[in-house]
N, C-alpha and C positions, 0 to 999 in steps of 0.2 A: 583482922578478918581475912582468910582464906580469898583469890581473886578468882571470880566468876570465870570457869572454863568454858561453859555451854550457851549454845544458842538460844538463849528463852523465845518462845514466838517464833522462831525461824529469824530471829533480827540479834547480829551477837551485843551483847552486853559493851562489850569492851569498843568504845569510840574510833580507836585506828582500827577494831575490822569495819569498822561498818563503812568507811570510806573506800576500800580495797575494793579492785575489782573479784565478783562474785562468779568463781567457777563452780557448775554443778555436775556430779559424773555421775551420771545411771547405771548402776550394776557393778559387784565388786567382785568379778572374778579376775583372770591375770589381768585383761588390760587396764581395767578400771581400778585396780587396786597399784599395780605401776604407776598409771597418771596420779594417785592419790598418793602415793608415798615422791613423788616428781616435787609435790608440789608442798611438801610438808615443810616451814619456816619462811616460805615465799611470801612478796609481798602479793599476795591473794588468800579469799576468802573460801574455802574448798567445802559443799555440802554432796559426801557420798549419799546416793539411795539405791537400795537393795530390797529386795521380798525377805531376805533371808539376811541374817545379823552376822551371818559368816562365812568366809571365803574358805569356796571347796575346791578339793584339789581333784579334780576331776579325772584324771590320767588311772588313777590310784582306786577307784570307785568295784574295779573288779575284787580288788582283792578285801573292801568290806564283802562282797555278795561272798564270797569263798570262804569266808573265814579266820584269814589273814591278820588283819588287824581291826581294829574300830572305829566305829565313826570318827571318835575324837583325836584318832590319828591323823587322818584327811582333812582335818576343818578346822578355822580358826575365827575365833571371834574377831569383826572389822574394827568394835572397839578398840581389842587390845592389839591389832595390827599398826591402825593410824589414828584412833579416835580420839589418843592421848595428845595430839599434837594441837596446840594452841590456835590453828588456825583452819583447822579439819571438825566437822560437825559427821556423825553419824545420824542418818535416819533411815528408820523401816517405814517401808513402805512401796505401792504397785503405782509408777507411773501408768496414768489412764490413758492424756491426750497431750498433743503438744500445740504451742502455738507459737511456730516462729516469728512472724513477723512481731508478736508483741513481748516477745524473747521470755515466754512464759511456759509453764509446764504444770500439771495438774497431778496429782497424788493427793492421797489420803482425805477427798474434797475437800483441798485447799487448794491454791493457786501462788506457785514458787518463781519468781524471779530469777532470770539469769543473766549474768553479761558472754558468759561461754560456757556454752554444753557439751559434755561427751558424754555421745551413749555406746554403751557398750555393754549388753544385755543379753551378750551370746548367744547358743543357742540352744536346740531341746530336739526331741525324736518326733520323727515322720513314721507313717505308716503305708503312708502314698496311697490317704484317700480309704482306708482301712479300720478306723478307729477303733472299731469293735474285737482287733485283734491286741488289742492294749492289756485289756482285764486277763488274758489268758498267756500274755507274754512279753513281761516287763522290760521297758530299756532299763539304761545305766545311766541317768545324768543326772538326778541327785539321790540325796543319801537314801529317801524313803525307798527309794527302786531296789537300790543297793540291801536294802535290810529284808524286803520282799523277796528277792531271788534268795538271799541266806536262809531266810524263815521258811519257802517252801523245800528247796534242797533236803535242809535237817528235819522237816515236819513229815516229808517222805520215809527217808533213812530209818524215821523211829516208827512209822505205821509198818515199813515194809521189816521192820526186826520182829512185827508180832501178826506177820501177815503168814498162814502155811502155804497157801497158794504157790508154786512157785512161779507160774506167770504173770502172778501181780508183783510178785518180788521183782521180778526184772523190770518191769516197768516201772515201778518205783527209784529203782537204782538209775534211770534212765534221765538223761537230759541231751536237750536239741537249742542250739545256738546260732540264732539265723544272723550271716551280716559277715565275712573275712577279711576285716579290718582290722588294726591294730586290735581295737577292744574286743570285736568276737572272739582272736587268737588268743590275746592273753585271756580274756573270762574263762574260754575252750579248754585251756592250759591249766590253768590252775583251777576250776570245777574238777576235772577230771584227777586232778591230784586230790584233790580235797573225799573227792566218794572213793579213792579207793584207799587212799590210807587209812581215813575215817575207820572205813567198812572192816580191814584189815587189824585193827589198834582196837576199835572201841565199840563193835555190835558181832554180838557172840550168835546168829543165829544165822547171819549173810555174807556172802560170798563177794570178794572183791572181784571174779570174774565175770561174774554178770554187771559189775557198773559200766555204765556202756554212755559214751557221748560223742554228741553225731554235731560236725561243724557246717552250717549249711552257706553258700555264695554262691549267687549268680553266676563269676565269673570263671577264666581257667587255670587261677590258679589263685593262692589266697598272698594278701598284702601286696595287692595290686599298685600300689603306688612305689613300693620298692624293687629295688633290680629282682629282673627271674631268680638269678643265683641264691638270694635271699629267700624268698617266695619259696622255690624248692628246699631248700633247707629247711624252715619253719615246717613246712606239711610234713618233712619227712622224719621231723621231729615229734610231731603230734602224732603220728602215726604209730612212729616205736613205741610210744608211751601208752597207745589203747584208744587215739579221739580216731574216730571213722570222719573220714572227710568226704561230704555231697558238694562236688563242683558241679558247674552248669545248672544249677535245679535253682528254679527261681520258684520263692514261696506263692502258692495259689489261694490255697485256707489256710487259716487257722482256727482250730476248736480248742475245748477245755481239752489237754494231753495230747491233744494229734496235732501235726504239721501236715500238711496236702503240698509236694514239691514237684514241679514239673519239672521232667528234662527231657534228654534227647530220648530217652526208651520208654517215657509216658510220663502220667501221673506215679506218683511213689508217695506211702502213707508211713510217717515215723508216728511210733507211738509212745512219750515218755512222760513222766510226772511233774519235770519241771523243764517250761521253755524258756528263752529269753531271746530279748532283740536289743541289737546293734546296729540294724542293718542302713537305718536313714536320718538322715538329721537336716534342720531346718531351722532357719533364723529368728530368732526372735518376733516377735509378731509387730513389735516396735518400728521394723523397719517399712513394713506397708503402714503401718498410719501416719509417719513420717513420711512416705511420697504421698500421700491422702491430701497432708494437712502445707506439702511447701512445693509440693508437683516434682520432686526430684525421682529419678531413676533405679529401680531395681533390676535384677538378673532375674533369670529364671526360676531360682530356688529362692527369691526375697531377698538376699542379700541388697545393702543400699548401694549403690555405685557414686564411688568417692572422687573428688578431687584429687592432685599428689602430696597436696596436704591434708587429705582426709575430712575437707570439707563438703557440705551441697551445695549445689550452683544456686546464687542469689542468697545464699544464706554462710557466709564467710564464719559466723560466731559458733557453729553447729557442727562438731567433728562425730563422725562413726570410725570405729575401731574395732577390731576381732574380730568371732566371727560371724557378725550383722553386715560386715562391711563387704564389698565385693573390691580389692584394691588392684588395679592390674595395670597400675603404672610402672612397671618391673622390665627386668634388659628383654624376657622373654614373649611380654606383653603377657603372661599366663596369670589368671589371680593369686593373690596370697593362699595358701593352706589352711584352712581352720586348725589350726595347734598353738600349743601354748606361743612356742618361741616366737614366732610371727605377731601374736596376741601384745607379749610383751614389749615387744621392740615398739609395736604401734602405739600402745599407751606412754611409754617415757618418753619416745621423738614429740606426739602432742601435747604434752605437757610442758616440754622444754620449747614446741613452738610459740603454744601461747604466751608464754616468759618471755621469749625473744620479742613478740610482737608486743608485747607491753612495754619491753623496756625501748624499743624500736630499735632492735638488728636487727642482721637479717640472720636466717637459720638456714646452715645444711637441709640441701634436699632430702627427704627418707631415704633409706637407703636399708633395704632389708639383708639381713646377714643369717645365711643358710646353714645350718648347722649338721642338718642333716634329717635321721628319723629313724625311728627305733623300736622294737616290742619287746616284750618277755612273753617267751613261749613257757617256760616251764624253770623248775628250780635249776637255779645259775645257767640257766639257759636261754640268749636271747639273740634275736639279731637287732643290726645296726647299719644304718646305712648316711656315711658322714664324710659328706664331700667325697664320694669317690673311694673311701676307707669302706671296704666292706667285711664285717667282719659278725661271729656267730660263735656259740656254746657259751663256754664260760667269761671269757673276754668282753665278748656283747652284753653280757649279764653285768657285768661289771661299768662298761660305762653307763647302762641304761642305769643301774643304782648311784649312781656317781651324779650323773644328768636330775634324777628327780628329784635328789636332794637338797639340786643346787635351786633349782626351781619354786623348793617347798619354800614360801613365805614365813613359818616363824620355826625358830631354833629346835625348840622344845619340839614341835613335830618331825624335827627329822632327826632328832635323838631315840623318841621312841620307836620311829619305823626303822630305824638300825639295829635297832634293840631286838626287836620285834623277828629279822628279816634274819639273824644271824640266830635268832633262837630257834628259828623253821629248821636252818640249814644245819643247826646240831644237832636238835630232836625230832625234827617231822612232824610235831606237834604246833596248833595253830591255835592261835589263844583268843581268838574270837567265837568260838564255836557255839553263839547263844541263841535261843528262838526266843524274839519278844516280841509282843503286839500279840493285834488279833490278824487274819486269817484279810489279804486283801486290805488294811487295816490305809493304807497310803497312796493306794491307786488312786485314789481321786483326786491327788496333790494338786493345784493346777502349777503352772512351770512356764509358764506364760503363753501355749503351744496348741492347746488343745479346743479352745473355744473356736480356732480358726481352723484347724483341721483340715473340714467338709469343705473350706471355701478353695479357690481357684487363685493364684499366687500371681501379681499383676506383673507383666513383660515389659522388660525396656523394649 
C-alpha cells in the first residue's frame, strides 16, 4: 500500500512529522513560496496557506491585460510547486485572526497551531480612500483584474468596428492609465502596442491613428525611483510610439470613461473606454490585525515594522516578509522596496533562520543584495537600472527577459513565455487576444484589501 502523503485533519499521518517542529507560512507569493521551497526535506513540518492554489507572477500581470500571453503563463499551481514534497502540506484558505501569544491562527473556522509563522500576504491596490473609483478603473494584482482590462480593451475594439460615429470611435480606441510606475509604463507600452497593431492587422472599419493612450502621474517625470537619465528615456520612448504623457496632474474623479486630472493649468477632462490604475498599493490588511492582536508596530502605509531578523517585539516565533513588512535595518536606514528580489531574499534568509535556530547556530545577519530595477517600455525596449549599470532599448530588454525568467518559479512557465515573447517579435501577433466572462464579471474579487479600504491605517 502506497504511504499516506497528506495531512488528514491538519495532523500528518506519518509519526516523524508529527514530532517536527510545525512551520506555517501565510501566502504563496515570492516570499512565501521561497521560505516553502527553503524548507522542503528539512527537519520540519511546513503548512503553506493561500486564498488562491496558485503562485502568480505578478510583474507579468500587464501583459495577460494586453494580450500577450495567458493566465496560465503567469501562474503556477502551489501544489505542483512544493506540495509534492513530503514534508509541505498545501491549503486553501483566508486567514481571519491570529493569536500570538497561544501561537495559533484561524482560517477556514478552524484553529491552526503553530511553532513558527511567516506571513507574507503582500499586498493589493489603494485608491486613497476612493473605492468607488475601483468598478470604473481596474488595478493589476491578480489575474481577474488582468482579464477585465483585456476584456474591456477588445469589447471596445469590436463595438467601435460597428460604431459610424466617428467620435465614439475615438473614444472607443481610447485608454487612460493613472500610476508612472514600473506597471503603469509597461501596461502604457504595451496597451498601446496592442490597439494599434490590433486596429492595423485585424478591424477592417478603424483607424490605427485615432488609438490614443494617455499615461497619467503625479509626479515630474515617470519611473520616479529610477535615475532621471532612465525616466527621460522611457517617456521619450512612449512618446515616439503615440502614449501622451499627463505629468503633474494628480487624479480628482473618476467616472464610467472620464478621468477628472488636476494640474498646474486646472482641471483637465480625458475621455476613453477603457481606464486602468496602478497608481497605489497597500499592505495586506494582515498586518493591522497582527498589531490589533500582539500591539506591534506599523508605518504609515500598514506595513508591519520588523525586527533585523524579521520578527515582532515580544513575539520571536512570528516573522513578516515582503511587502507586509516594513524592514529598514539596511546601511541607508531606507526600507526594503516592495519587489520581487527584496521579497525573495526575505523569505530564504527566514527560513534558513529558522533552520539555524533549531539546529542552534547562529545565522548571518540579513543582508539585502541590490540588483537593481527595471521595465519594459515597449517591444525590445526597456530600461534598467543595476548597480549603477544604466542601460535602455534593446539591451535593457534583454536583461529585463533574462531577469524574469530567472524569477519565474516553474520551468514549463518560462518555456512558454519565451515561446510566446519570440513569436510577438516575429509576427506582431499576440496570442492571447480572447474576451471571456461577463461584463465586470471579477471586480468583486475580494484580495484581502478592500473590506478595509474606508478605514484609517494605524501609525507607529
Amino acid at each position: 500500500m502506497a504511504k499516506e502523503r497528506f495531512f488528514l485533519e491538519l495532523t500528518p499521518p506519518d509519526q516523524t512529522l508529527r514530532q517536527l517542529p510545525h512551520v506555517v507560512i501565510v501566502g504563496g507569493g515570492f516570499a512565501g513560496l521561497k521560505a516553502a521551497h527553503a524548507l522542503i526535506g528539512k527537519p520540519v513540518r511546513v503548512t503553506l496557506i493561500d486564498k488562491r492554489n496558485f503562485n502568480l507572477f505578478q510583474p507579468l500581470l500587464y501583459q495577460v491585460a494586453s494580450g500577450l500571453v495567458s493566465e496560465a503563463d503567469v501562474a503556477s499551481p502551489l501544489r505542483q510547486l512544493v506540495g509534492q514534497a513530503p514534508n509541505i502540506q498545501i491549503l486553501l484558505g483566508e486567514v481571519v485572526d491570529i493569536d500570538p501569544a497561544a501561537r495559533e491562527l484561524v482560517f477556514n473556522e478552524r484553529r491552526l497551531a503553530f511553532d513558527h509563522l511567516i506571513l507574507a500576504t503582500g499586498s493589493g491596490s489603494t485608491y486613497f480612500g476612493h473605492e468607488e473609483w475601483r468598478e470604473h478603473a481596474p488595478p493589476m494584482k491578480i489575474l481577474e483584474h488582468a482579464d477585465e482590462v483585456r476584456r474591456r480593451l477588445l469589447t471596445a475594439l469590436e463595438e467601435a468596428e460597428q460604431t459610424p460615429d466617428p467620435e465614439r470611435r475615438r473614444f472607443l480606441q481610447a485608454a487612460v492609465v493613472v500610476g508612472g510606475g514600473p506597471s503603469g509604463c509597461e501596461l502604457a507600452g504595451s496597451v498601446n502596442e496592442m490597439l494599434r497593431h490590433a486596429v492595423a492587422r485585424d478591424f477592417k472599419q478603424l483607424d490605427a491613428a485615432d488609438c490614443r493612450v494617455t499615461l497619467v502621474d503625479p509626479g515630474d517625470r515617470l519611473l520616479r525611483a529610477m535615475h532621471p537619465s532612465l525616466s527621460e528615456a522611457a517617456g521619450r520612448y512612449l512618446v515616439s510610439r503615440g502614449v501622451e504623457l499627463l505629468l503633474g496632474g494628480r487624479v480628482k474623479t473618476i467616472a464610467a470613461g472620464q478621468v477628472t486630472v488636476t494640474t498646474a493649468e486646472g482641471d483637465k477632462t480625458l475621455e476613453a473606454a477603457t481606464l486602468c490604475w496602478t497608481a497605489g498599493v497597500r499592505p495586506s490588511h494582515l498586518g493591522r490585525l497582527l498589531a490589533e492582536r500582539s500591539g506591534c508596530a506599523v508605518d504609515r502605509g500598514g506595513r508591519v515594522i520588523v525586527n533585523p531578523d524579521f520578527s515582532i517585539p515580544g513575539h520571536p516565533a512570528i516573522r513578516v516578509v515582503g511587502d507586509l513588512c516594513s524592514y529598514s535595518h539596511t546601511a541607508d536606514g531606507k526600507p526594503l522596496p516592495g519587489m520581487a528580489g527584496p521579497a525573495v531574499q526575505m523569505g530564504g534568509w527566514v527560513a534558513a533562520d529558522i533552520l539555524a535556530g533549531l539546529a542552534g547556530r547562529s545565522h548571518a545577519p540579513f543582508r539585502w543584495s541590490d540588483f537593481g530595477s527595471m521595465a519594459v517600455i515597449g517591444p525590445l525596449c526597456a530600461v534598467a537600472d543595476l548597480r549603477g549599470l544604466r542601460v535602455s532599448g534593446p539591451l535593457g530588454w534583454l536583461l529585463w527577459g533574462l531577469a524574469h525568467l530567472a524569477f519565474m518559479p516553474a520551468t514549463e512557465n518560462r518555456l512558454t513565455l519565451l515561446t510566446k515573447w519570440l513569436w510577438v517579435i516575429g509576427t506582431r501577433q499576440r496570442a492571447s487576444l480572447l474576451i471571456t466572462g461577463r461584463p465586470d464579471q471579477h471586480m468583486g474579487v475580494e484580495v484581502g484589501l478592500e473590506r478595509l479600504e474606508g478605514d484609517s491605517p494605524p501609525v507607529a
